[in-house]
N, CA and C of each residue as an Amber inpcrd file, in Angstrom:
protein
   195
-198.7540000 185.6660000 -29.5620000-199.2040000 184.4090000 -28.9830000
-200.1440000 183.7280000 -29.9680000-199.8200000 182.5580000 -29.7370000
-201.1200000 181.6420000 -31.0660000-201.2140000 180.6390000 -30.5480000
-202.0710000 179.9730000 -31.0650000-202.7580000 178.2080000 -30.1610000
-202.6560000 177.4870000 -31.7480000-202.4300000 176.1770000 -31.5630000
-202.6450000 175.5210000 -32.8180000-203.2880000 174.4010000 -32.8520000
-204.3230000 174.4280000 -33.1930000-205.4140000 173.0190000 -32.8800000
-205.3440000 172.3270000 -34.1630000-205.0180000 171.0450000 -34.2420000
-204.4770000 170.0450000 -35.1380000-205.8280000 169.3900000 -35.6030000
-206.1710000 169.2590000 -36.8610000-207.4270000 168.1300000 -37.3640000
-207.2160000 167.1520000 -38.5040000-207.5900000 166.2880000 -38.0620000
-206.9900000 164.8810000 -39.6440000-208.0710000 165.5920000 -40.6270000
-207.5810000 165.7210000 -41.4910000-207.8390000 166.1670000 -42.9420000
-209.0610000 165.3660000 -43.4030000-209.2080000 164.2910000 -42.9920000
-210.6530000 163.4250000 -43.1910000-211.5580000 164.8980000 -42.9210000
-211.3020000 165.4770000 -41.4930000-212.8080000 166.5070000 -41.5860000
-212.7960000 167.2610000 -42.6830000-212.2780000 168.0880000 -43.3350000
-211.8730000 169.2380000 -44.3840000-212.8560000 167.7860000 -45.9070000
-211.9940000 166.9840000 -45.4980000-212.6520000 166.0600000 -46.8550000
-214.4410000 165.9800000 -46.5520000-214.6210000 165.5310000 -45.3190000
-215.8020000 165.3400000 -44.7660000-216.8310000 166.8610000 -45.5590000
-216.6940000 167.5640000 -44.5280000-217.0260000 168.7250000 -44.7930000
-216.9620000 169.9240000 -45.6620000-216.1350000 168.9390000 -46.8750000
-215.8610000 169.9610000 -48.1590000-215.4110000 171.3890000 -47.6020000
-214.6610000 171.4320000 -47.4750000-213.6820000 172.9300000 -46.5400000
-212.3580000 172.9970000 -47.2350000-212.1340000 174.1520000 -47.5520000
-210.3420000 174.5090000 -48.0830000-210.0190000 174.8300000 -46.3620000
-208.4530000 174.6940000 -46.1340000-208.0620000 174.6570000 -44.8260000
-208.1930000 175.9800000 -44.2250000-208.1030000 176.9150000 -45.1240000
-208.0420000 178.5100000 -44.6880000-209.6630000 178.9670000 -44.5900000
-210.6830000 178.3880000 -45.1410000-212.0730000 178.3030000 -44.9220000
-212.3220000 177.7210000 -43.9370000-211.7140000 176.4040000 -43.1530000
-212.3710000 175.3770000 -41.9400000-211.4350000 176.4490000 -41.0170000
-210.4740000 177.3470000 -40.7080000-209.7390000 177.5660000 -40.1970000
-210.3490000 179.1040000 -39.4700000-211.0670000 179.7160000 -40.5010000
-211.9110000 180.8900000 -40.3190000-212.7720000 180.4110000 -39.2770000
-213.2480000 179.6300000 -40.1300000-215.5600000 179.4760000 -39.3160000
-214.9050000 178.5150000 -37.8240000-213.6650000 178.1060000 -37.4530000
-213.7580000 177.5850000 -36.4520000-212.8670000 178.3020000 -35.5120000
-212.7050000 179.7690000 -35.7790000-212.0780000 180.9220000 -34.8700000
-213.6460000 181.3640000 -34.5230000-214.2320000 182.3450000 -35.7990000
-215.3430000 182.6000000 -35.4680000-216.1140000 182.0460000 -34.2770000
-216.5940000 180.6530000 -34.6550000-217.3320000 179.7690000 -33.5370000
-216.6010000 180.0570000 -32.2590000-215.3880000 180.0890000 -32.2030000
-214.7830000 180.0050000 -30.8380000-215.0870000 181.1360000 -30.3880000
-215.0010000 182.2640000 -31.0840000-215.3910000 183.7530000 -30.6250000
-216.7730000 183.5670000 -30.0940000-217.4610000 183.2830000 -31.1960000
-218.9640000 183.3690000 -30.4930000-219.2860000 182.2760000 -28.8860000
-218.4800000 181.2270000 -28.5890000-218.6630000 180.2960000 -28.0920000
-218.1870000 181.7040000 -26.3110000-216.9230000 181.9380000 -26.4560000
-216.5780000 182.5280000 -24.9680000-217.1600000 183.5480000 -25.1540000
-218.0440000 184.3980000 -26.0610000-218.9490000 185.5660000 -25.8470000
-220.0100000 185.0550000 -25.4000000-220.6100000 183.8110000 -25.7150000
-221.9240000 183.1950000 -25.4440000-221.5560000 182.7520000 -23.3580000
-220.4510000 182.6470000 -23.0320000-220.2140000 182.1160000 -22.4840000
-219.5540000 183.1710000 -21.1750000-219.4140000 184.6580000 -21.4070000
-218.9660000 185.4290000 -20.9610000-217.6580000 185.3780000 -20.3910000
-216.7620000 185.0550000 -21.6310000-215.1710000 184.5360000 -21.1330000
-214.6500000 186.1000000 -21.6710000-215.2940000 186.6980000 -23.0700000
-214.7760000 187.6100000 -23.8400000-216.2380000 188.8810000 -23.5310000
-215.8390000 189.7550000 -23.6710000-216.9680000 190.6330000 -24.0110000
-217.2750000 191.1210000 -25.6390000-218.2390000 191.7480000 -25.9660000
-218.6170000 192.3890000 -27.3000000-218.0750000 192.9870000 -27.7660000
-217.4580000 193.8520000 -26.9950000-216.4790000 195.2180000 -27.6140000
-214.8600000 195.0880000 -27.5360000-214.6480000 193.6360000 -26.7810000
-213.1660000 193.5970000 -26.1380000-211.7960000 193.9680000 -27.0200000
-212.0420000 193.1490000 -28.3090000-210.2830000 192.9630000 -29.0100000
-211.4890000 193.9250000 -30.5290000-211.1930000 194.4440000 -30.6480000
-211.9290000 195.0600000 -32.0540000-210.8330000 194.7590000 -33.3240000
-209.6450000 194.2890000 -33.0960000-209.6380000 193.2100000 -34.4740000
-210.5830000 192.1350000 -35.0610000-211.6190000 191.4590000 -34.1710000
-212.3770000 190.7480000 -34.4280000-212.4160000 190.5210000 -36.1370000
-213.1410000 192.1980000 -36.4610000-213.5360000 192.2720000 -37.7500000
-212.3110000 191.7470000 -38.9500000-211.4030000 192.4970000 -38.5740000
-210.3630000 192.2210000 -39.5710000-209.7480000 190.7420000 -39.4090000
-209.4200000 189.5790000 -38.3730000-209.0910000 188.3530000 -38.5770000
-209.9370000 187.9730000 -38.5430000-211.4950000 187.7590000 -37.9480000
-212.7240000 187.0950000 -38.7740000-213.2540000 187.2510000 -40.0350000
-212.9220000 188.5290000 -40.3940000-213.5650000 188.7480000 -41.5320000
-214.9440000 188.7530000 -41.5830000-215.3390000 189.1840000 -40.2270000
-216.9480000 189.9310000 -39.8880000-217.0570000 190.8990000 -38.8830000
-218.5160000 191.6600000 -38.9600000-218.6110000 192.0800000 -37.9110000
-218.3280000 192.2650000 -36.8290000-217.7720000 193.3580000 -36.1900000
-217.7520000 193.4980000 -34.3940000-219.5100000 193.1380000 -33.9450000
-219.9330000 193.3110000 -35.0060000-221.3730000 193.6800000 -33.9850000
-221.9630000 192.4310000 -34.2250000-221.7180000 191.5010000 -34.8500000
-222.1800000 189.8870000 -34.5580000-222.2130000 189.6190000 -32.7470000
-221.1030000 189.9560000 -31.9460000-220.7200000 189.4510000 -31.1260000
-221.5170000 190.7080000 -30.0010000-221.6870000 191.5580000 -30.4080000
-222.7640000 192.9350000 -29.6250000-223.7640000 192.3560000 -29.5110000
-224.8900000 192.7660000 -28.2160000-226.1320000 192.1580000 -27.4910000
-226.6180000 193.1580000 -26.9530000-227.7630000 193.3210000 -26.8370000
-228.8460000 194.3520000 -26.6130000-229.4280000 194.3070000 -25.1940000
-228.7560000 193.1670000 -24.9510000-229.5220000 193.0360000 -23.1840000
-227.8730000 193.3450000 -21.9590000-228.7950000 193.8850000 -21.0950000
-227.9560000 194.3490000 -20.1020000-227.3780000 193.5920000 -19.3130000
-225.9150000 192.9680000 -19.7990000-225.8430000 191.6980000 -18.8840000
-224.5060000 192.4600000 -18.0460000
């Protein structure tokens, strides 16, 4: 399954971004956005690391929610 969110290339120009760089940091954000948001949990899909290309434990929290 995949989603494909479309952007005029003005942003990438805007924001000095190669497409596979604007394409990363705006999965990431989305990750952090439904963890912030309790859609996803911390520990849920542990590919995280390998298609973000960060940490599982970015998205790990210390408080007991």
């Amino acid at each position: 399954m995949g989603v494909e969110v479309v952007f005029p290339e003005e942003v990438l120009v805007a924001l000095r971004e190669r497409p596979n760089e604007f394409r990363r940091r705006v999965f990431i954000y989305t990750l952090g956005k439904l963890y912030e948001v309790g859609r996803i949990s911390g520990g849920a899909p542990r590919c995280w690391d390998v298609i973000a290309g960060s940490s599982i434990a970015c998205f790990q929290t210390t408080d007991s929610r």
